[in-house]
N, C-alpha and C positions, 0 to 999 in steps of 0.2 A: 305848748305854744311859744313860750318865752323863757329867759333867765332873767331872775331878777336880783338888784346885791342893792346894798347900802349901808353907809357910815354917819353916825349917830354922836359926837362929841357930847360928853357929858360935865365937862367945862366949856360956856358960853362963848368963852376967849380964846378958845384953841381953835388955830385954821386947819380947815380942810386941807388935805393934800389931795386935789385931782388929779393927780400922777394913779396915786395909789386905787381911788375908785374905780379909773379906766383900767387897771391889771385888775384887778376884782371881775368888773365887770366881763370886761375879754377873756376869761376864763372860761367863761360861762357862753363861750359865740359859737361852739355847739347847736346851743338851746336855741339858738336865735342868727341866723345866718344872714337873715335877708336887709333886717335894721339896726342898729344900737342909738342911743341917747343916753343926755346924764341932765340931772336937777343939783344945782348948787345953790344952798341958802345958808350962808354962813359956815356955823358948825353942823351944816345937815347935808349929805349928800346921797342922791340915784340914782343908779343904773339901770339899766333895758336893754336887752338885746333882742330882738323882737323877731320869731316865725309868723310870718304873713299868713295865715288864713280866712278871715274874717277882714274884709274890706284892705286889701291888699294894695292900696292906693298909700301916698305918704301921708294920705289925713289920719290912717290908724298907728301914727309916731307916737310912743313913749318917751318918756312919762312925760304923762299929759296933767297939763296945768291950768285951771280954772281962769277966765278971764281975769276975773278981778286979782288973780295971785295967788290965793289963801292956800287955796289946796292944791299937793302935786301928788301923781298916782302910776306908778310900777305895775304892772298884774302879768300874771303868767293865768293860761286858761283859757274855759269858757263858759259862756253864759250860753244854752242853748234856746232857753226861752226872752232872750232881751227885747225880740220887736213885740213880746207881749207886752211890754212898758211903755212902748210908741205913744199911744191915746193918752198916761195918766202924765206923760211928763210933755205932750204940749199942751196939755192943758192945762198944766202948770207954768207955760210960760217960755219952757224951754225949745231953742229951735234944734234941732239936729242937725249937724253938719260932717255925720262922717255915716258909713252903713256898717260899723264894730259894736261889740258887745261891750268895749272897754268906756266910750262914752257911755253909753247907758250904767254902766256899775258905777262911774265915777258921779252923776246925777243923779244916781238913787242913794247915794253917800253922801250927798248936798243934801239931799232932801229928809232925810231919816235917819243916818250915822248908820251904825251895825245894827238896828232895829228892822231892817231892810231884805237882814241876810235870809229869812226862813224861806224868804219868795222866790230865793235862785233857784233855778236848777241845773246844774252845772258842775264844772269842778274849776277850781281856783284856790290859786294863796294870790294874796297881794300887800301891796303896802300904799299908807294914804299919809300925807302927810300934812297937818296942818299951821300953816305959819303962824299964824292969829293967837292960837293957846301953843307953839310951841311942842307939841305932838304928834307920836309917829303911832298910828293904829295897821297891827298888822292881820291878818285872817286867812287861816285855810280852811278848806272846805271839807263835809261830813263827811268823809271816808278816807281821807288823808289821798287823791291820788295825785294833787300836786305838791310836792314837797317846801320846806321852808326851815333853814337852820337859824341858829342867831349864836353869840355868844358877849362876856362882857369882857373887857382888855384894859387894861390900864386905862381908867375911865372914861371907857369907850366902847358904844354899842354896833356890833358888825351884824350883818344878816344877808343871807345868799339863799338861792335855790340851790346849791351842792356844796358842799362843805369844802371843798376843793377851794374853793373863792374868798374863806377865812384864811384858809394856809395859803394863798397867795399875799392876804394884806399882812400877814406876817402873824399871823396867829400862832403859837406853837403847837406842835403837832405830836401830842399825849396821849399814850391809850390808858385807858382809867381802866385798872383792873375790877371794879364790877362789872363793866362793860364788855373785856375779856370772858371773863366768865360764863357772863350770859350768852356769850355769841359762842362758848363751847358746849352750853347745859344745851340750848336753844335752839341753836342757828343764825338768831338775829338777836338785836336789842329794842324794846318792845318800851312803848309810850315816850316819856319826856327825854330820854336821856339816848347816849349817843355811845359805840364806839370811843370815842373821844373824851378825854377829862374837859371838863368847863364848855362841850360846844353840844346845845337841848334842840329839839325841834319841837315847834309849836304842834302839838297831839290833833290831830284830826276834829273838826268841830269844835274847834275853840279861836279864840281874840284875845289879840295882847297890845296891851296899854302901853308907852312908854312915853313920860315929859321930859322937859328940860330941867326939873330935877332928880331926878331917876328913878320918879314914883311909878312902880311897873306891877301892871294887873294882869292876870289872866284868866279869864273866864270862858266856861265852856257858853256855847250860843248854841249848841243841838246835843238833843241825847237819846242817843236809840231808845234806850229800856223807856223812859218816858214815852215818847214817838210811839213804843210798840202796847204799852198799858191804854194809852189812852185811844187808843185805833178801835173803829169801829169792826163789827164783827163783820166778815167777809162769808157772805151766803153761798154762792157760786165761786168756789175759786180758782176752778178751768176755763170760764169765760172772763173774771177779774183779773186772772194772769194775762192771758192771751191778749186784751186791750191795755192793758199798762205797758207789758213788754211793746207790745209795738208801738205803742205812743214814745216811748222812751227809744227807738228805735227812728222814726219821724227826727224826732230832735238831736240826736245824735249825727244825724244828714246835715244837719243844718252847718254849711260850709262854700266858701269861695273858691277850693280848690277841689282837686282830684281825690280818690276816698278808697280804702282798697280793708281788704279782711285778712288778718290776724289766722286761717284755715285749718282745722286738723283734721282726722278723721271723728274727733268727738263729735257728742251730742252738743258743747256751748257756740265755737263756732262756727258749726254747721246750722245751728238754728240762725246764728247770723244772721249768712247767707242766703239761707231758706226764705228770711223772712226779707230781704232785702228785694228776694226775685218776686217774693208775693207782694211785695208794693211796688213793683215795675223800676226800682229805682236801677238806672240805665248808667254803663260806665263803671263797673264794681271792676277791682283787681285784686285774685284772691291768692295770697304768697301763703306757700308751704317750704317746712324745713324736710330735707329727705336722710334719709339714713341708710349705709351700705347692707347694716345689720337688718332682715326684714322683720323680726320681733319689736323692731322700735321705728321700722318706716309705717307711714300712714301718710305718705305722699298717693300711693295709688288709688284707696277708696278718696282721698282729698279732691286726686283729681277728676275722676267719675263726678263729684259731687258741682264741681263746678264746671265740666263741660253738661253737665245735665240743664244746668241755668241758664249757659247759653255766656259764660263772666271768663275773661282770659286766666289764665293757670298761670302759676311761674313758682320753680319750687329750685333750692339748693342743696348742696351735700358741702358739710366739712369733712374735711380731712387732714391726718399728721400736721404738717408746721401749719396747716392754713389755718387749722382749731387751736393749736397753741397762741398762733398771732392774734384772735381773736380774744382768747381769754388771756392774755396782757392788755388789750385794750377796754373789754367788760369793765377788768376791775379798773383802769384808771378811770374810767365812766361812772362806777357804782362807787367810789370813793371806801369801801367798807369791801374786806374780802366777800370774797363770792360763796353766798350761801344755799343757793338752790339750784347749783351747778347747772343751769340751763341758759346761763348766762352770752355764754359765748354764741350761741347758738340766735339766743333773740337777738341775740346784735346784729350778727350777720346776716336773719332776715329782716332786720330793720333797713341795714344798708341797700341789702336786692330793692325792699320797695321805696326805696328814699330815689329810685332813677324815675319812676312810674309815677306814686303818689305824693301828698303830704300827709293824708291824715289815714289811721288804719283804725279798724273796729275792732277790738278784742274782748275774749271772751270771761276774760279775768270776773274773778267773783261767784259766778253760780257754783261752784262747789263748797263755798262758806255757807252761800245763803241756804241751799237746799239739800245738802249732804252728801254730795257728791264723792265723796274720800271715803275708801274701803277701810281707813283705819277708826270712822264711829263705828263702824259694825261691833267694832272691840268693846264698846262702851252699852249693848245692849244687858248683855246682864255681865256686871261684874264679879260676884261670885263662881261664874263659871271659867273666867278669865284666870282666876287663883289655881283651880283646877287645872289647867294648862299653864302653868308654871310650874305647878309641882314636878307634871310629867314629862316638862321642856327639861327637868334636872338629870332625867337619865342618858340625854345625847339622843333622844328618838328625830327632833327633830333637824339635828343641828348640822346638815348637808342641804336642807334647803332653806336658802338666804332669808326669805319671807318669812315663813315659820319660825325658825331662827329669830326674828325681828319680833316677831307674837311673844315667842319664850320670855326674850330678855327684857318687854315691855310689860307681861302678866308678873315679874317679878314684885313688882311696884303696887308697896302693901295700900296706900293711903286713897281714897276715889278722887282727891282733890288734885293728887299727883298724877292718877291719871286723865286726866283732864289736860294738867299744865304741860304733859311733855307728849300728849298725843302728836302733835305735829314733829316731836324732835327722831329723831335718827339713832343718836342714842341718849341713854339712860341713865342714871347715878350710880348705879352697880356697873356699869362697863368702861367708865370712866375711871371708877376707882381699879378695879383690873385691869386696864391697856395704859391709865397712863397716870395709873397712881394718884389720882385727885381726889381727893373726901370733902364733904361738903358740898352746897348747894349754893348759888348765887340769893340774893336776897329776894329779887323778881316782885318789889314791893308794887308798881304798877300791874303786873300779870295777877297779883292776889285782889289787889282792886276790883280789878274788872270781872274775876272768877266768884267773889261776894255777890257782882252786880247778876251776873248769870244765873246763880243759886237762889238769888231772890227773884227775877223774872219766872225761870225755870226748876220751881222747888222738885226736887226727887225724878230728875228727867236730866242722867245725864251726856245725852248726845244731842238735846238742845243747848244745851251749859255748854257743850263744847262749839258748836256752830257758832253763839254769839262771842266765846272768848277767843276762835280764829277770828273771827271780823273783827275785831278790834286787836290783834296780837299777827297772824300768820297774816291774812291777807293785805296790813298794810307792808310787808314787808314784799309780798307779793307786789303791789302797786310800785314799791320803792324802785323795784327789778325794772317793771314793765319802763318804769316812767327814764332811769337812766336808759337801758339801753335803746328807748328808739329814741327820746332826745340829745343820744350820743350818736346818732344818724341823722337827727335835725328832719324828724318825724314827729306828729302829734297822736298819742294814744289814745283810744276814745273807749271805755266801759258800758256798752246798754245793759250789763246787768246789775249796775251799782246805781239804778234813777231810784232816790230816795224813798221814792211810793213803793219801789219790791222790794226795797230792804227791808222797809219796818213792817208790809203787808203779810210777807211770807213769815217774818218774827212772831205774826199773830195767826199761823193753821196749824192745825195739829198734825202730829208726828209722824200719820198713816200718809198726808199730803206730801211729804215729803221721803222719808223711810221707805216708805211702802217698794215690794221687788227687791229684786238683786243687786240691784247698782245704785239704788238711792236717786233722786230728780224727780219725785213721780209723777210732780203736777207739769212739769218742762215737757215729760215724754207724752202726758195726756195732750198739752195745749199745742207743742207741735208735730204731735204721730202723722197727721195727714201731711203736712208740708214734708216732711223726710223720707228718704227710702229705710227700708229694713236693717242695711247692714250699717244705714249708721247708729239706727236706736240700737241696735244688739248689741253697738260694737265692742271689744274690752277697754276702760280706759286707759290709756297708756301715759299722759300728762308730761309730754316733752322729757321722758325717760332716756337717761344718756349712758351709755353702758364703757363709765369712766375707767371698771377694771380693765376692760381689753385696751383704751387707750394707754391708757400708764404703761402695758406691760409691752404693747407691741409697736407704737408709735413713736419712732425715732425720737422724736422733738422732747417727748415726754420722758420715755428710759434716760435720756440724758439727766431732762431734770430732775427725775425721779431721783438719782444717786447725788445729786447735788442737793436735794430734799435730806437728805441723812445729813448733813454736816451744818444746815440751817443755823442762821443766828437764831430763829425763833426757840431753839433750845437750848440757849444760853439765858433764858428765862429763867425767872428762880417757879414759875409757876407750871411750868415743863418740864421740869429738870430732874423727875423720875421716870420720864416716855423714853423708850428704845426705839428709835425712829427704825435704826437698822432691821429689829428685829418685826415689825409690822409693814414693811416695804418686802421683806422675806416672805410675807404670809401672802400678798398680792402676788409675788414676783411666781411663787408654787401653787396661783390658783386660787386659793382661796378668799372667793369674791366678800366672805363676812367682813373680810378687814377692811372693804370699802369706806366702809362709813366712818371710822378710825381714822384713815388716814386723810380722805379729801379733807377735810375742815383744816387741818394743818399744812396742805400742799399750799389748800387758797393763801392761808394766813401766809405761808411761805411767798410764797407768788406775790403779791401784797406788798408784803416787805421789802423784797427787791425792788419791785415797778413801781409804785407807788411813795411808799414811807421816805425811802432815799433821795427820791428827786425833792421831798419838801426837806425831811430832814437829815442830821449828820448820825443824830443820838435816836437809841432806842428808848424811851421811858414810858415806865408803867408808874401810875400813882392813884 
């Protein structure tokens, strides 16, 4: 919906520079094209740059400030159930004078502080500011799908929705070698911490406290594993699905503008769609991504699927320089190299439907919540996993890339490790082999949350792993969704992240979900009738980009590919046993296993050029 930034002095006496908040801010007009606004009080200042959907008139101008003064309020989001507050807050006194969900959050933050929060339903980060005591209360919401950084500066409090907007107020721009790490063991960097030395983002389902003495709290305000112990038992959970999903589906509509679907050939958002045509909702525009390759297009059943509904199609293809231009721009969008290489790709369907809609329904989540990923399969029985390590040692499997990928993942003696690197690509043993690194990142949030797992889910572990992707893989997913269509100046909308499936489905057993070939099971029961056949059958393919043949045959890319060998990033003391030559040789002859070895260092390359340079001069790691 929005960008949001602001500057926080933590000496009383020190002025604002509104110069510097307005570059902050404008950093961020991406996210927010249609408004901007700034709140100056003193040492305290906010930005907005505001995407219109929700009362699209200038009465929904940020930051909005309480009559009396006290409180001023930034929000990126939405509140999908806000006109359910209509009754208790005039009877409280309050009149309404705009039709946004941003008035309503800011009077139920009058009325109740963060005691308020379990009532939303919704996704938002925002910031509230109180003049009166001198404090800034910030909050995002249970799944993390809108973002929020902060960091502290020669004492001074900054906070943005993209990190991008501290390195413009002049933040330095450090990559913290655990953070390195993580984002090589990984893919991403997972709970408080960042890429970035000194710059955290507030964790999903928690609030932060900050005064004018720089007494700062942080507490969580929602917690799954609680949420999911204390849920009552679900008796029916084909009929319990099927009405939550679509309630959450209802509210997710709730919008001033035009609304279009996120489309693939899967089972997530075809149910979408499915279920969008079973509630007559009128005006749907449903964007697909196409591929030359046909093993990885699922434009054609996509589009069957929507002329069957009667909803116009519209679908693109990248290609050579047009996919390189794009993933230069991903990563300056995602602020963090590009980890699930389908970057470029969501962007450039973001932009198709940025001429069409504002707001797009995507399917992000049901594969965390319901086991949709062929890699739990691995976690049914892990002694037999050991066994298929053994026999991966004799080369039987190691021509096909998949198996291959089983091999060198069943190597991984510990059940706790296979949990934590289920989602990674590679492994500690292949890391130590291709690029000479020993050792493990610290991952002290990822063991957090894998205790938290262990304890909900004792001796069960491909539940362990579903709850430690939702709080680990999928926000990193959200991170993806949320830059690149608010780098189209698009608002991304999740029905399958409405708080009631998260924690409901947390609480059926394992046949409810497991059960079959493809894992969804209670998805495929509650929408078999609304779908045709070939899409429940279909294989899933999950926006698969088949980045060997571009490297090797894409102009744009062999260019960069050999500019890839001589990289600053191997001027690293933390790289500086990789033979980049000699793994761009193993692509260059075919052999697609090197993939997974080389993308993470082409991004981090790519990165460093687009990115790094334009904020800074100096490389540092600390």
């Amino acid at each position: 919906m929005c960008g949001i930034n602001g500057i926080f002095h933590l000496q009383p006496k020190q002025t604002l520079d509104e110069t510097l908040l307005v570059a902050m801010r404008d950093s961020l007009a991406h996210r927010g094209p249609d408004d901007k606004g700034l709140y100056v009080d003193e040492n305290l200042g906010l930005g907005h740059r505001r995407l219109s959907v929700l009362d699209v008139s200038s009465a929904g101008h940020q930051p909005f400030v309480s009559a009396d003064g006290r409180y001023a309020l930034v929000y990126n989001g939405e509140i999908y159930n806000f006109k359910d507050f209509y009754p208790e807050l005039i009877a409280k006194g309050y009149t309404l004078k705009t039709h946004s969900d941003t008035e309503v959050l800011f009077y139920l933050f009058e009325l109740y502080g963060t005691q308020m929060l379990n009532r939303l339903q919704g996704m938002f980060a925002f910031a509230i500011w109180d003049k009166a005591l001198r404090k800034l209360t910030m909050v995002r919401d249970r799944m993390g799908v809108k973002p929020l950084y902060y960091t502290f500066h020669k004492d001074t409090f900054y906070f943005a929705s993209e990190q991008k907007a501290l390195f413009t107020a002049g933040i330095p721009l450090q990559i913290s070698q655990a953070g390195l790490e993580e984002y090589i063991f990984n893919r991403f960097v997972a709970g408080e911490n960042t890429l970035f030395k000194h710059i955290k983002k507030i964790v999903p389902g928690h609030v932060m406290t900050l005064d004018q003495e720089g007494n700062c709290t942080i507490e969580k305000w929602w917690d799954l594993k609680g949420e999911i112990e204390k849920h009552p038992t679900i008796t029916n959970p084909i009929a319990w699905y099927t009405e939550i999903f679509d309630e959450s589906m209802r509210l997710r509509m709730v919008s001033d503008v035009p609304v279009g679907v996120f489309l693939s050939a899967g089972l997530d958002s075809s149910s979408i769609l499915a279920t969008l045509h079973q509630q007559k909702q009128q005006d749907i525009q449903a964007f697909t991504i196409g591929f030359k390759e046909s093993e990885h297009n699922e434009a054609t059943i996509a589009r069957r699927l929507a002329t069957q509904f009667d909803y116009p199609f519209h679908t693109k293809t990248l290609e050579d320089g047009q996919l390189f231009e794009k993933l230069v721009a991903a990563t300056y969008f995602q602020d963090e190299p590009l980890m699930h290489l389908s970057e470029p790709h969501l962007l450039a369907l973001a932009e198709m439907a940025q001429s069409k809609v504002k707001v797009v329904l995507s399917g992000e989540g049901a594969d965390e919540l319901m086991g949709g990923y062929v890699r739990y399969k691995a976690l049914k029985n892990p002694s037999l996993l050991k066994a298929i390590g053994v026999i991966g040692q004799t080369g039987v499997f190691s021509h096909n890339p998949r198996l291959d990928k089983l091999v060198r993942y069943a190597e991984l003696s510990e059940l706790d490790d296979l949990i934590m690197y289920n989602g990674s690509n590679m492994y500690p043993n292949d890391l130590l082999k291709h690029y000479g690194i020993s050792g493990t990142p610290e991952n002290d949030y990822r063991h957090a949350i894998l205790k938290e797992a262990q304890e909900l889910y004792p001796n069960n572990p491909k539940r362990q792993a579903l709850y430690f992707d939702q709080h680990t893989y999928l926000c990193s997913l959200l991170d993806r969704n949320d830059r690149c269509t608010m780098g189209a100046s698009i608002e991304c909308r999740e029905p399958f992240l409405d708080e009631r499936l998260v924690i409901g489905l947390g609480t059926l057993p394992n046949a409810m979900l497991f059960k079959g070939k493809k894992g969804k099971y209670i998805q495929k029961k509650a929408m078999g009738a609304r779908l045709p056949k070939e899409v429940l059958d279909y294989k899933k393919n999950g926006l698969s980009v088949p980045w060997g043949d571009y490297l090797t045959h894409s102009p744009a890319f062999i260019e960069e590919l050999q500019a890839f060998t001589k990289s600053r990033i191997f001027d690293l003391p933390y790289f500086q046993h990789i033979n980049a030559a000699k793994l761009v040789e193993g692509i260059q002859k075919g052999d697609h296993r090197m993939v997974p070895y080389v993308m993470p260092l082409f991004m981090l390359h790519i990165w460093l050029k687009t990115y790094v340079e334009p904020f800074s001069s100096s490389l540092e790691i600390i």
